[in-house]
VMD Tcl script that draws the C-alpha trace (Angstrom):
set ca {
  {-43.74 54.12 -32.46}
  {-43.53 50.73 -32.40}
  {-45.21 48.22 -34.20}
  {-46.87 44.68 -33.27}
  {-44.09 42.76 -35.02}
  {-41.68 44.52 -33.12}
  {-43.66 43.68 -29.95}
  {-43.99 40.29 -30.88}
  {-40.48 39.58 -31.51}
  {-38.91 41.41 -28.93}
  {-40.84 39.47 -26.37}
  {-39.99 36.21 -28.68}
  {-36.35 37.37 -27.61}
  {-36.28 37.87 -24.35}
  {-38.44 34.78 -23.54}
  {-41.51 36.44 -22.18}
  {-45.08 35.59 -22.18}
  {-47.79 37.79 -22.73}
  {-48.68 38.12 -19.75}
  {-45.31 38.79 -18.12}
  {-44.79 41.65 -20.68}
  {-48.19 42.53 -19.29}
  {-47.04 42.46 -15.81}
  {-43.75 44.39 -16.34}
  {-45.38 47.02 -18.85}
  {-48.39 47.78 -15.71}
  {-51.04 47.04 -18.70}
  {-53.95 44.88 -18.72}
  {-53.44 41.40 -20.98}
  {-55.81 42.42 -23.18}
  {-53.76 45.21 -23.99}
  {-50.97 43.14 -25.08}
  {-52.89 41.00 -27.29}
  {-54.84 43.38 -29.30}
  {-51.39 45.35 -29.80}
  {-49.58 42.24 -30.78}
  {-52.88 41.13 -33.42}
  {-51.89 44.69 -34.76}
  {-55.63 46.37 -33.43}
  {-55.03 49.66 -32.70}
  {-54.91 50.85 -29.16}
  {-56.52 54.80 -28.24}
  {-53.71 55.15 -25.55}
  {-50.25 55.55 -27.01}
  {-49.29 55.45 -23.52}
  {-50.10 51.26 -23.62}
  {-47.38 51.26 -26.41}
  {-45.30 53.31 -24.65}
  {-45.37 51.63 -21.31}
  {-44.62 47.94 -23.68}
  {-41.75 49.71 -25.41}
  {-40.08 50.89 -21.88}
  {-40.75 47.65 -20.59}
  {-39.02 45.93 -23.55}
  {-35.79 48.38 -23.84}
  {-35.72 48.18 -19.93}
  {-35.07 44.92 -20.74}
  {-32.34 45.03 -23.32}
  {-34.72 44.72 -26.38}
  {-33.33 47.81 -28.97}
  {-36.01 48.38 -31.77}
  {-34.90 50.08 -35.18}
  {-37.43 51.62 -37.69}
  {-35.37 52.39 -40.62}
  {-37.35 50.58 -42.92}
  {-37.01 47.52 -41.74}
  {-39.05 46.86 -38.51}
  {-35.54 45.58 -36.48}
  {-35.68 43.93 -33.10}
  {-32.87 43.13 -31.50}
  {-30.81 42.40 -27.78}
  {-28.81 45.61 -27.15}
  {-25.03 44.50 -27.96}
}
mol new
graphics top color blue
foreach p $ca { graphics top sphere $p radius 0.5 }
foreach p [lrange $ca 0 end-1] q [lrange $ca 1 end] { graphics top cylinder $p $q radius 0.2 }
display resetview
């Protein structure tokens, strides 16, 4: 799972807005900003659809401690 940092900054990297992430990730904007302010979200599927839409993208996240967003090499 991914967390709101790594939501933040991935869409830092590729240059998105909110809503655009919105948009590409077929949630609401809402969505995006209460996962991004770290409020939790009943639908793991929201996170999931973000995180597809982010990776689609080139965006690789790492969780080995250390929360790491980065552009796929």
């Amino acid at each position: 799972m991914i967390t709101s940092r790594q939501i933040r900054a991935g869409r830092a990297l590729l240059g998105w807005s909110r809503q655009f992430l919105a948009d590409r990730a077929v949630v609401s904007l809402s969505t995006v900003q209460r996962l991004e302010e770290g409020k939790s979200d009943r639908r793991v599927s929201s996170i999931e659809r973000i995180r597809k839409a982010l990776e689609a993208a080139g965006v690789e996240f790492s969780n080995r401690g250390d929360d790491g967003v980065r552009i796929k090499p």
